[in-house]
mmCIF file of the N, C-alpha and C atoms, coordinates in Angstrom:
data_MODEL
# 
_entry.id   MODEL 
# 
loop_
_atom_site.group_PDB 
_atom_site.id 
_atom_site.type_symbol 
_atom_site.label_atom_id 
_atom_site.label_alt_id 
_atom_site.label_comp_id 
_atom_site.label_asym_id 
_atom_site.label_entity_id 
_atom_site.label_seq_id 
_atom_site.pdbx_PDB_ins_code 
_atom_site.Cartn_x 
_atom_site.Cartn_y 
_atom_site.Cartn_z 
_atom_site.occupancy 
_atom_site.B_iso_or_equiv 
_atom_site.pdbx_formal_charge 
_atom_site.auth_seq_id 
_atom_site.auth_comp_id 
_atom_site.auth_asym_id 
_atom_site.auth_atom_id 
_atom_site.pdbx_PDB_model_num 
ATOM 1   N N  . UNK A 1 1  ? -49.822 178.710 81.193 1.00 0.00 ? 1  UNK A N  1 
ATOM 2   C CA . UNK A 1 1  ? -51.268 178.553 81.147 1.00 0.00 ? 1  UNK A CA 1 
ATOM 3   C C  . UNK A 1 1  ? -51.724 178.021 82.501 1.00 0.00 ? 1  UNK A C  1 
ATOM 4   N N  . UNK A 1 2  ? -52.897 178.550 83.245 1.00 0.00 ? 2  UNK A N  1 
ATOM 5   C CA . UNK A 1 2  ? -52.911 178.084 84.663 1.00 0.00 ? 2  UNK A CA 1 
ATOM 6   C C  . UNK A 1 2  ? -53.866 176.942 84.214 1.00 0.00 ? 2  UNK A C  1 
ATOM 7   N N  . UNK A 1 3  ? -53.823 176.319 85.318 1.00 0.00 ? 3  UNK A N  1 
ATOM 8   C CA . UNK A 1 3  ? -55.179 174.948 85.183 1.00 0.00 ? 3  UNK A CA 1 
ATOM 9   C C  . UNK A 1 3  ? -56.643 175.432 85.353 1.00 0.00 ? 3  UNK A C  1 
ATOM 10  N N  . UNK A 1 4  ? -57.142 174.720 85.644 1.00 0.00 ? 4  UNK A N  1 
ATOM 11  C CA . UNK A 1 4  ? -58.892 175.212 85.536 1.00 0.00 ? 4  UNK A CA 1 
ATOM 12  C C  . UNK A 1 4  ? -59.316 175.083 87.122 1.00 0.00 ? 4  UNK A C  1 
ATOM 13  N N  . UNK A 1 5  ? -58.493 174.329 88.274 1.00 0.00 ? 5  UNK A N  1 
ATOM 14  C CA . UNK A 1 5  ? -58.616 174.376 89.766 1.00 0.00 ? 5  UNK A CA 1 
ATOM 15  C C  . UNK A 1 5  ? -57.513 175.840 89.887 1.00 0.00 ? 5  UNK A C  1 
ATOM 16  N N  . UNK A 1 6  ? -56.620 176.359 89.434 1.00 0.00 ? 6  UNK A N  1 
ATOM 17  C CA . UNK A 1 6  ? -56.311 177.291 89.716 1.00 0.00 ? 6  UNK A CA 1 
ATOM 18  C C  . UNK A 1 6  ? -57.115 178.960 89.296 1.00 0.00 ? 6  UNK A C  1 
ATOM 19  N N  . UNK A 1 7  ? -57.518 178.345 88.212 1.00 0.00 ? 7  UNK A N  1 
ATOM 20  C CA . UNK A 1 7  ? -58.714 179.487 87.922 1.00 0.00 ? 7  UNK A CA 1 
ATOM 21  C C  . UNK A 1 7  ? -59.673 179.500 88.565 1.00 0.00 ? 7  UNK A C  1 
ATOM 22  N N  . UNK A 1 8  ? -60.426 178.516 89.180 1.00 0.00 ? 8  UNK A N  1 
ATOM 23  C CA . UNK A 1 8  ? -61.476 178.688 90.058 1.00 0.00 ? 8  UNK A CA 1 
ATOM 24  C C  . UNK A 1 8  ? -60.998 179.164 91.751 1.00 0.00 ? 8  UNK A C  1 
ATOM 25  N N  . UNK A 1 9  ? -59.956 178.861 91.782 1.00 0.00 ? 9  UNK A N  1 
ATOM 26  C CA . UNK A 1 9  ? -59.498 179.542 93.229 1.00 0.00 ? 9  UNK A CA 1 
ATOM 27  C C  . UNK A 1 9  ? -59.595 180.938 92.890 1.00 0.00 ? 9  UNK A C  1 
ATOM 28  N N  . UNK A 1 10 ? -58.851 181.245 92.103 1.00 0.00 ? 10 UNK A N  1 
ATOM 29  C CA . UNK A 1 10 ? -58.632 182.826 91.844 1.00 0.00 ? 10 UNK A CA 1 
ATOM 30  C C  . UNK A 1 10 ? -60.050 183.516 91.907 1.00 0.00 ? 10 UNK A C  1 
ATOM 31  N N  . UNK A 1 11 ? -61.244 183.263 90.859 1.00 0.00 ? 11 UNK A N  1 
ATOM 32  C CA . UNK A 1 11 ? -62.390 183.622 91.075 1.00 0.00 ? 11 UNK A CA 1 
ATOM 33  C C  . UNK A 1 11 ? -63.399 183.631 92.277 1.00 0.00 ? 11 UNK A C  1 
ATOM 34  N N  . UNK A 1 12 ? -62.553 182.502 93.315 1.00 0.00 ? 12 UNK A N  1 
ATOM 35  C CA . UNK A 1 12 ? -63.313 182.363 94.694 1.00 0.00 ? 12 UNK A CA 1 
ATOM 36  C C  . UNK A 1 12 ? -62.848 183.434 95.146 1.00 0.00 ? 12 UNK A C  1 
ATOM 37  N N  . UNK A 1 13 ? -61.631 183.410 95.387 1.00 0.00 ? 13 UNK A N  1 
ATOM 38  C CA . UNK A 1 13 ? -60.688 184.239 96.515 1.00 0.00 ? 13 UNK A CA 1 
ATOM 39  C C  . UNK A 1 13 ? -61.057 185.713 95.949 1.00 0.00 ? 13 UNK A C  1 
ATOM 40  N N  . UNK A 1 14 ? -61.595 186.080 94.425 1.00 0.00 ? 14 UNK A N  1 
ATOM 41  C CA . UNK A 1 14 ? -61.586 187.713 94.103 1.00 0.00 ? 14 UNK A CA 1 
ATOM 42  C C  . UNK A 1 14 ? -62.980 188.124 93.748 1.00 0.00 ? 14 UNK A C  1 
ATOM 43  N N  . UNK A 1 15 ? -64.206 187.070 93.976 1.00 0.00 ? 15 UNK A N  1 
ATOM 44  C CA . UNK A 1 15 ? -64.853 187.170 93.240 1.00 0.00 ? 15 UNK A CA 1 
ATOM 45  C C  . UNK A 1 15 ? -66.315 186.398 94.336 1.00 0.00 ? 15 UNK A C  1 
ATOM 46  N N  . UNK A 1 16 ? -65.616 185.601 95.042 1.00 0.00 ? 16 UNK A N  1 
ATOM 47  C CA . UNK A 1 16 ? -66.646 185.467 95.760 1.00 0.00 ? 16 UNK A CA 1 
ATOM 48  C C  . UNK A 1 16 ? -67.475 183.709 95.647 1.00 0.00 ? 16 UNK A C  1 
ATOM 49  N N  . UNK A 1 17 ? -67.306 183.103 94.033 1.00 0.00 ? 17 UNK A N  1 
ATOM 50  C CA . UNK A 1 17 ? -67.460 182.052 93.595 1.00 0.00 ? 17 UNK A CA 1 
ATOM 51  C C  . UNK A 1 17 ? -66.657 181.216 93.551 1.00 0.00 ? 17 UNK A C  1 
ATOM 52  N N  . UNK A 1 18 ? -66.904 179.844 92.972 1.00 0.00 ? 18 UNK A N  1 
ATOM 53  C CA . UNK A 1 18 ? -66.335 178.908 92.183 1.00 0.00 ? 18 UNK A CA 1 
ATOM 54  C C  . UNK A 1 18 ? -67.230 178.625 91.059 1.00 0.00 ? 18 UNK A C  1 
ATOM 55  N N  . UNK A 1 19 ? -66.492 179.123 90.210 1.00 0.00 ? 19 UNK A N  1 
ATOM 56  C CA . UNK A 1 19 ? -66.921 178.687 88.600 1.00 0.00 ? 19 UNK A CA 1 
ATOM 57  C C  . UNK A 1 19 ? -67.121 177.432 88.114 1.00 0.00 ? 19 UNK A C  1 
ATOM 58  N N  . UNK A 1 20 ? -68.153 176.567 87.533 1.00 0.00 ? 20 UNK A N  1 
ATOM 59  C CA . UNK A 1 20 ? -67.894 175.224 86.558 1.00 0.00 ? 20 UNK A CA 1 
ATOM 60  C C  . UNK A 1 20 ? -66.956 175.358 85.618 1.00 0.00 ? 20 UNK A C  1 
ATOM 61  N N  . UNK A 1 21 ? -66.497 174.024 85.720 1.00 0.00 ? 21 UNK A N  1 
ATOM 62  C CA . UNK A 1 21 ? -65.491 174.052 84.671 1.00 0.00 ? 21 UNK A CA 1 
ATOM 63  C C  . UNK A 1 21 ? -65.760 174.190 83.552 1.00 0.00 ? 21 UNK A C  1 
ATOM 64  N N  . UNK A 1 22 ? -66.981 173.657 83.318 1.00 0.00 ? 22 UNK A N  1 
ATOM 65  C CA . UNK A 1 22 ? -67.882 174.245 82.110 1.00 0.00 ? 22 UNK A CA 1 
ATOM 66  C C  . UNK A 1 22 ? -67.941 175.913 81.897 1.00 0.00 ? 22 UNK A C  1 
ATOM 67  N N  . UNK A 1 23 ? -67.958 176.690 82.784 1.00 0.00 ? 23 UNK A N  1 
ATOM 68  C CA . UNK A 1 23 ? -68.151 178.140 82.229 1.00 0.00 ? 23 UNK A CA 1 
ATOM 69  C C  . UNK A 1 23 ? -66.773 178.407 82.152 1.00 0.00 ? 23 UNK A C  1 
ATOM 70  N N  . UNK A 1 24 ? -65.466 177.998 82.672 1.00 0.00 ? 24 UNK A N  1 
ATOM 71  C CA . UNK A 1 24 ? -64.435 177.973 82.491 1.00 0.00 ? 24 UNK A CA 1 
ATOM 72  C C  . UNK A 1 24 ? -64.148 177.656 80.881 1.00 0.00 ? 24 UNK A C  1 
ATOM 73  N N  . UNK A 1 25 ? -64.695 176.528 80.526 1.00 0.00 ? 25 UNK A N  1 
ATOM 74  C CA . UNK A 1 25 ? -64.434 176.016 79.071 1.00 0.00 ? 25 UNK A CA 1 
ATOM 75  C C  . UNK A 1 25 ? -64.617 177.092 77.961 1.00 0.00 ? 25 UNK A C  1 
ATOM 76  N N  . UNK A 1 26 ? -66.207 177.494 78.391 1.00 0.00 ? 26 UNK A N  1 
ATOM 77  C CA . UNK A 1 26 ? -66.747 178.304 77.679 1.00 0.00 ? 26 UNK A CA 1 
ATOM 78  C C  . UNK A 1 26 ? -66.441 179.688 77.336 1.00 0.00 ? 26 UNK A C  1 
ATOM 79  N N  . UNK A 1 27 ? -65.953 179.711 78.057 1.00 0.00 ? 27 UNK A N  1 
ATOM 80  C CA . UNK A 1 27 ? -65.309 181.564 78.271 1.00 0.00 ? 27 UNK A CA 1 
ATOM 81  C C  . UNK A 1 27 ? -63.994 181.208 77.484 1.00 0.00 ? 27 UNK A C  1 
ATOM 82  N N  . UNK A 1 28 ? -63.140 180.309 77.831 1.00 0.00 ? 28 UNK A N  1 
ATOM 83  C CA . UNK A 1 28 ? -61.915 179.925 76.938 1.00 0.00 ? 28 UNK A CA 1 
ATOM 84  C C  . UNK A 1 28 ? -62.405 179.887 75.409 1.00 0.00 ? 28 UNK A C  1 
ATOM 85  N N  . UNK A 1 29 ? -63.529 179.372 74.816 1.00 0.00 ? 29 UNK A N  1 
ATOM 86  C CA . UNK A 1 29 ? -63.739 179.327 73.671 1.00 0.00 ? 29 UNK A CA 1 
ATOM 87  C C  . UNK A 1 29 ? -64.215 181.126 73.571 1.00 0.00 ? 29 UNK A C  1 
ATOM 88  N N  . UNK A 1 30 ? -65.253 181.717 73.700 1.00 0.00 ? 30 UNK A N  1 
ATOM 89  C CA . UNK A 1 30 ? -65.251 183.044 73.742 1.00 0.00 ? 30 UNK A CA 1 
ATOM 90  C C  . UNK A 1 30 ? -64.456 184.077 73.666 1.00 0.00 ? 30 UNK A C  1 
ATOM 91  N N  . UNK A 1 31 ? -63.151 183.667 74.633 1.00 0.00 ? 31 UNK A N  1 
ATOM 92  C CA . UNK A 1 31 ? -61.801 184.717 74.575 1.00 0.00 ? 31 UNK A CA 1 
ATOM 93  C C  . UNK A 1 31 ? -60.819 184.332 73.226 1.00 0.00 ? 31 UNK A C  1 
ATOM 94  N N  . UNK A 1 32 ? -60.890 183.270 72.632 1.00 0.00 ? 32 UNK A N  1 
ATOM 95  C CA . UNK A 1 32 ? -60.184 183.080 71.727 1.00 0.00 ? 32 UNK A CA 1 
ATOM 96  C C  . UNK A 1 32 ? -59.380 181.706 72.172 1.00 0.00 ? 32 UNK A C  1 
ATOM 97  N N  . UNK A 1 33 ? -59.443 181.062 73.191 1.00 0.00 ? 33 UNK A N  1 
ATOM 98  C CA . UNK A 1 33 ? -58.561 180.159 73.994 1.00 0.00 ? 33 UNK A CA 1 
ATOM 99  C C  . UNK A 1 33 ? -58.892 178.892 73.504 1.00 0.00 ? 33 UNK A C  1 
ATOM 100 N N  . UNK A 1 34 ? -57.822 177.516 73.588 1.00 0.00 ? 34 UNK A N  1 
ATOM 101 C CA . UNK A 1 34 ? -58.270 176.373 73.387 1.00 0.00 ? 34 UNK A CA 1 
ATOM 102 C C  . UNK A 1 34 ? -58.619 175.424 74.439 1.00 0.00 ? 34 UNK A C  1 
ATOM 103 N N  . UNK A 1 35 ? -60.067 175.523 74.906 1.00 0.00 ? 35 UNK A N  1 
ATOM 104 C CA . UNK A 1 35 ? -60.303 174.302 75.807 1.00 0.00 ? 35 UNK A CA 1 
ATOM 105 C C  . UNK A 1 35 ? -60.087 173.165 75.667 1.00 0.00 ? 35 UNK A C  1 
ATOM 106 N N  . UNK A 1 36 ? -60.322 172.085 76.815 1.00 0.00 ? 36 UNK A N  1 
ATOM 107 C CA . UNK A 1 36 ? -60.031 170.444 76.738 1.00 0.00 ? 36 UNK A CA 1 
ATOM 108 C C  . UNK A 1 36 ? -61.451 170.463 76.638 1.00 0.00 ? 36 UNK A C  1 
ATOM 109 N N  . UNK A 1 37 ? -61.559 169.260 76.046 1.00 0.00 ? 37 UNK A N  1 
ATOM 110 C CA . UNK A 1 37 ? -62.424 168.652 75.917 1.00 0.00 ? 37 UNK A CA 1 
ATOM 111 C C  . UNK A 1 37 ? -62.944 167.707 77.213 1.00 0.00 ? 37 UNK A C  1 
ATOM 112 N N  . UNK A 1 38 ? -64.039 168.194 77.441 1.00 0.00 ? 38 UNK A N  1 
ATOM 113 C CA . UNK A 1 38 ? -64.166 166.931 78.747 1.00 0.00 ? 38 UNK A CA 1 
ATOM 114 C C  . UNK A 1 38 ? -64.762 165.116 78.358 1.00 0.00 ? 38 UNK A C  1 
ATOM 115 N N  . UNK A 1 39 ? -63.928 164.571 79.035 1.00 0.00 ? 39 UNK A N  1 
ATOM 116 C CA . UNK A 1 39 ? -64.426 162.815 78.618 1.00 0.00 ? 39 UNK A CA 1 
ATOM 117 C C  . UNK A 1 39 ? -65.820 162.434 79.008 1.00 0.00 ? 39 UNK A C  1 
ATOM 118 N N  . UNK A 1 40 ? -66.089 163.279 79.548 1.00 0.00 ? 40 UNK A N  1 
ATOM 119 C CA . UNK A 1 40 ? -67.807 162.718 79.919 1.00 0.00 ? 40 UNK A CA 1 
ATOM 120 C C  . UNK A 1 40 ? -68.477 164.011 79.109 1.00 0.00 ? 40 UNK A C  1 
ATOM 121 N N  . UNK A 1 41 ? -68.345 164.265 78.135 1.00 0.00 ? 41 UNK A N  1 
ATOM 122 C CA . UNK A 1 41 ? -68.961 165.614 77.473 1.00 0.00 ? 41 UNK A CA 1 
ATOM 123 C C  . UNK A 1 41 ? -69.861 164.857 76.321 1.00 0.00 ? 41 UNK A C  1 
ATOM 124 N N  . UNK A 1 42 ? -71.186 165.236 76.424 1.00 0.00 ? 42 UNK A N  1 
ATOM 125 C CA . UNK A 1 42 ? -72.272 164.425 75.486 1.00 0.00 ? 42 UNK A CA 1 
ATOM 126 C C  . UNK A 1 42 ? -72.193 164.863 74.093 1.00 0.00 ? 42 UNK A C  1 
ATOM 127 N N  . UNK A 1 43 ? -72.212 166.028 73.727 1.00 0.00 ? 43 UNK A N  1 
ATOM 128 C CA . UNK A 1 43 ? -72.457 166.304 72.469 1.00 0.00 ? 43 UNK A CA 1 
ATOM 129 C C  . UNK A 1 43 ? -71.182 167.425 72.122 1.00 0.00 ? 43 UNK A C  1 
ATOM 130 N N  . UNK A 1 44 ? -70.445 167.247 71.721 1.00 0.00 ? 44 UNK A N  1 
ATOM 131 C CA . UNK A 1 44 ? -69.053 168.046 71.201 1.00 0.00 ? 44 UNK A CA 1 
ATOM 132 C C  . UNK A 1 44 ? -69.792 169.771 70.688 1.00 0.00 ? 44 UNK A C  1 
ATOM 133 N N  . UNK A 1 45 ? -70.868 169.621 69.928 1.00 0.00 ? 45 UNK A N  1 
ATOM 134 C CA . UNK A 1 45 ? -71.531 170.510 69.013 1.00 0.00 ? 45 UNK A CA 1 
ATOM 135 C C  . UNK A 1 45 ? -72.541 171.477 70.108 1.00 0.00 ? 45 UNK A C  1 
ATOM 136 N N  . UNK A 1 46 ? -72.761 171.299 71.348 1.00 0.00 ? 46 UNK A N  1 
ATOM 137 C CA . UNK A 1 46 ? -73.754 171.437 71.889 1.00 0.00 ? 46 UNK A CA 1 
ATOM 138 C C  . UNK A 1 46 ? -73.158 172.110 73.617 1.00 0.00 ? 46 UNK A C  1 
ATOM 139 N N  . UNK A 1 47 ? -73.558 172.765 74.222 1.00 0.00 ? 47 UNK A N  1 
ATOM 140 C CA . UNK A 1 47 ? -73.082 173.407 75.449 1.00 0.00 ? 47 UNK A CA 1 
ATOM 141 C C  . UNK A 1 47 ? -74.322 173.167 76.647 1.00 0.00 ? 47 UNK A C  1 
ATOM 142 N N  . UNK A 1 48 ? -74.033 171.999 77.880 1.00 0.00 ? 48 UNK A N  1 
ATOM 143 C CA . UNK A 1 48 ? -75.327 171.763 78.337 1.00 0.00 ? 48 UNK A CA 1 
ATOM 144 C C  . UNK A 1 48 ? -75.470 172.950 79.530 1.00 0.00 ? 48 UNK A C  1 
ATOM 145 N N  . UNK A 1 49 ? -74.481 173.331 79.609 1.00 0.00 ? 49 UNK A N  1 
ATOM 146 C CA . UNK A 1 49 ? -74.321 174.450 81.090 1.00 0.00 ? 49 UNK A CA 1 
ATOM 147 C C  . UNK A 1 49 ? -73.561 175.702 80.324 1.00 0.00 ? 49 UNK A C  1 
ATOM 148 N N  . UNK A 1 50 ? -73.390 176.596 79.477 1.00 0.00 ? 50 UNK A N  1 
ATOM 149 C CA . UNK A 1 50 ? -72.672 177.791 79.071 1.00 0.00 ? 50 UNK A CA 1 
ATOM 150 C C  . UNK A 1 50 ? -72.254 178.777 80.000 1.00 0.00 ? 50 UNK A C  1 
ATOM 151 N N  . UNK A 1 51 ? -71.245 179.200 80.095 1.00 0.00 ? 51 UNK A N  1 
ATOM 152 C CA . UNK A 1 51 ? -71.019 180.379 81.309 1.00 0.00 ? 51 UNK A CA 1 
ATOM 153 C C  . UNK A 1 51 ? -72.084 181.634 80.746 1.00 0.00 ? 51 UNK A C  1 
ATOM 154 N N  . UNK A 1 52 ? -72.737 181.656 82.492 1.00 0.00 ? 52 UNK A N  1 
ATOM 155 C CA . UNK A 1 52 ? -73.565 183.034 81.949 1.00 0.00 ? 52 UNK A CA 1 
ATOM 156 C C  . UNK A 1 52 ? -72.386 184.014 82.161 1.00 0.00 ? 52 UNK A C  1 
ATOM 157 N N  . UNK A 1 53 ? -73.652 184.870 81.630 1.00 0.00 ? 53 UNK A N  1 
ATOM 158 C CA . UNK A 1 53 ? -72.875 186.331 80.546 1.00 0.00 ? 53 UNK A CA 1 
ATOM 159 C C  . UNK A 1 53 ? -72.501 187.149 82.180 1.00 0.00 ? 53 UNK A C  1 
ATOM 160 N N  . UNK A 1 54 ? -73.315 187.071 83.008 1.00 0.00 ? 54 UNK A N  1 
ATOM 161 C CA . UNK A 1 54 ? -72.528 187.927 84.030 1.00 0.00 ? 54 UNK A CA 1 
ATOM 162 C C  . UNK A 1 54 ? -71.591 187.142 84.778 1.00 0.00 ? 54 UNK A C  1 
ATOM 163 N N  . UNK A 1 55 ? -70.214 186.144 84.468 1.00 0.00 ? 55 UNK A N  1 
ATOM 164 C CA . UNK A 1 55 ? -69.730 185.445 84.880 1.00 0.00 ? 55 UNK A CA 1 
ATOM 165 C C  . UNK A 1 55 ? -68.521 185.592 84.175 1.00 0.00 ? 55 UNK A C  1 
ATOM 166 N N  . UNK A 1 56 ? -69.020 185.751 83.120 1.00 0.00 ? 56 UNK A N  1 
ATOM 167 C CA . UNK A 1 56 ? -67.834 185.815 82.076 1.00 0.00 ? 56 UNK A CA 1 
ATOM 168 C C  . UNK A 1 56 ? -66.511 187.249 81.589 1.00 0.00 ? 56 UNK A C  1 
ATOM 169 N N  . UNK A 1 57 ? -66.652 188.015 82.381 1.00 0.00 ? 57 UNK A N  1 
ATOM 170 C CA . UNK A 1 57 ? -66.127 188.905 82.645 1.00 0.00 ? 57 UNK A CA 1 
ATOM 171 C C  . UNK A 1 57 ? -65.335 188.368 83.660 1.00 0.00 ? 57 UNK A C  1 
ATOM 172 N N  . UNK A 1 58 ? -65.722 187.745 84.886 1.00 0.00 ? 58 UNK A N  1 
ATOM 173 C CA . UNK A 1 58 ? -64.963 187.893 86.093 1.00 0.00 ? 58 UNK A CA 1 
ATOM 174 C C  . UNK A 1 58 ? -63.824 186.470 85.684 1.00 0.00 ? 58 UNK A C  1 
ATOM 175 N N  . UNK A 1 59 ? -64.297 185.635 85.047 1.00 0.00 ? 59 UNK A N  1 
ATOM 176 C CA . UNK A 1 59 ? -63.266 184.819 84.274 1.00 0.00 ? 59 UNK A CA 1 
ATOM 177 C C  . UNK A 1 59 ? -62.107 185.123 83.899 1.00 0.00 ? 59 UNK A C  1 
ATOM 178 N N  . UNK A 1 60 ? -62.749 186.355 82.650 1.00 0.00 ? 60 UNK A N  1 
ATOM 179 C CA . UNK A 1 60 ? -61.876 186.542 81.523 1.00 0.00 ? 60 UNK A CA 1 
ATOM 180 C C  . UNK A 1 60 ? -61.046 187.472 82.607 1.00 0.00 ? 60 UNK A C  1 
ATOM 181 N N  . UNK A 1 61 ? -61.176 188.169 84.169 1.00 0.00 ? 61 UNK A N  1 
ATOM 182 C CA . UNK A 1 61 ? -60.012 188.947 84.582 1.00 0.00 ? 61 UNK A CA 1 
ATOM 183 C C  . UNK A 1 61 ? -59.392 187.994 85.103 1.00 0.00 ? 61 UNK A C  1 
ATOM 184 N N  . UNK A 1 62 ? -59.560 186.476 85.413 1.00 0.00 ? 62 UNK A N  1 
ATOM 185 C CA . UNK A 1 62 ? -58.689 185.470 86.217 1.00 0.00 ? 62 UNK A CA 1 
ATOM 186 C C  . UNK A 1 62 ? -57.557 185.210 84.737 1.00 0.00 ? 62 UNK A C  1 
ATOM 187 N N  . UNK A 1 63 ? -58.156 185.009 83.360 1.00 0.00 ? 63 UNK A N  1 
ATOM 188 C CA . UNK A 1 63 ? -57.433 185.019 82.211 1.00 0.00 ? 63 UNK A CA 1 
ATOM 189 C C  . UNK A 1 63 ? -56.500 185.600 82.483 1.00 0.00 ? 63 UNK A C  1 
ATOM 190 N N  . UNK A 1 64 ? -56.876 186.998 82.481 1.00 0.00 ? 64 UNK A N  1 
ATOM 191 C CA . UNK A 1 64 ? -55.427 188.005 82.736 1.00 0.00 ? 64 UNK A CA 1 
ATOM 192 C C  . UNK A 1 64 ? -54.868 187.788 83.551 1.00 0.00 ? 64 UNK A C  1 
ATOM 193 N N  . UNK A 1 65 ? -54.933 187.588 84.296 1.00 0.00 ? 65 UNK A N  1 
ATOM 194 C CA . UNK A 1 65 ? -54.443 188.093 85.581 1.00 0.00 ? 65 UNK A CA 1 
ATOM 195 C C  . UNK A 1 65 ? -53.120 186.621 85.468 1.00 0.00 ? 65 UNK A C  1 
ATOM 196 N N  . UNK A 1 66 ? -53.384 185.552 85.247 1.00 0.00 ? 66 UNK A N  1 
ATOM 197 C CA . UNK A 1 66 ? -52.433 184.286 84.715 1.00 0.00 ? 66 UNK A CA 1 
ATOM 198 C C  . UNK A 1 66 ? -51.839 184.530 83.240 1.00 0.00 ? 66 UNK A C  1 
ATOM 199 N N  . UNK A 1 67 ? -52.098 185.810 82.301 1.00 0.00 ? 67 UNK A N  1 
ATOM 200 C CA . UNK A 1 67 ? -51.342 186.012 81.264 1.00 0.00 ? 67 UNK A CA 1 
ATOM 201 C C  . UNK A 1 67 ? -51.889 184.966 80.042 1.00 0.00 ? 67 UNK A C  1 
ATOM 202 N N  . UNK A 1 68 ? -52.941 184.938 80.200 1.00 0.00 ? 68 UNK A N  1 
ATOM 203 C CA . UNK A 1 68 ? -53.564 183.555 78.920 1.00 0.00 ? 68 UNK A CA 1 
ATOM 204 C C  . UNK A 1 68 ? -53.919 184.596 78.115 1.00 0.00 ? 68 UNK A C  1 
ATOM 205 N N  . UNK A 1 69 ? -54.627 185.997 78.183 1.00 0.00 ? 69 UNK A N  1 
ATOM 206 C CA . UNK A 1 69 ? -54.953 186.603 77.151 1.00 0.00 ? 69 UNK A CA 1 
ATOM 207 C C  . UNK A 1 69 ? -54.389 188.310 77.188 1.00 0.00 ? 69 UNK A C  1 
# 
């Protein structure tokens, strides 16, 4: 399973960005994946930043591409 600084390299280096770890999270819940929970996270039930939808594709190919899905 890669980390969430190794997923955001990958998306810089192929993609042009760096992702929040938040849209990182979010896309993990979306693909079927189990995120961490972050310790400064306000409401468990609630998403204050969600990965947008045109983001979440280029994620889910860093997913693959590390074999998570």
């Amino acid at each position: 399973m890669a980390t969430y600084k190794e997923i955001q390299e990958y998306v810089q280096l192929n993609f042009g960005y760096k992702p929040k770890t938040c849209w990182i999270a979010h896309a993990k819940e979306i693909n079927g994946l189990s995120p961490m929970t972050a310790t400064n996270r306000k409401d468990l039930n609630k998403r204050e930043h969600p990965c947008p939808k045109e983001k979440q594709e280029d994620i889910k190919k860093a997913f693959q591409h590390f074999g998570m899905i």
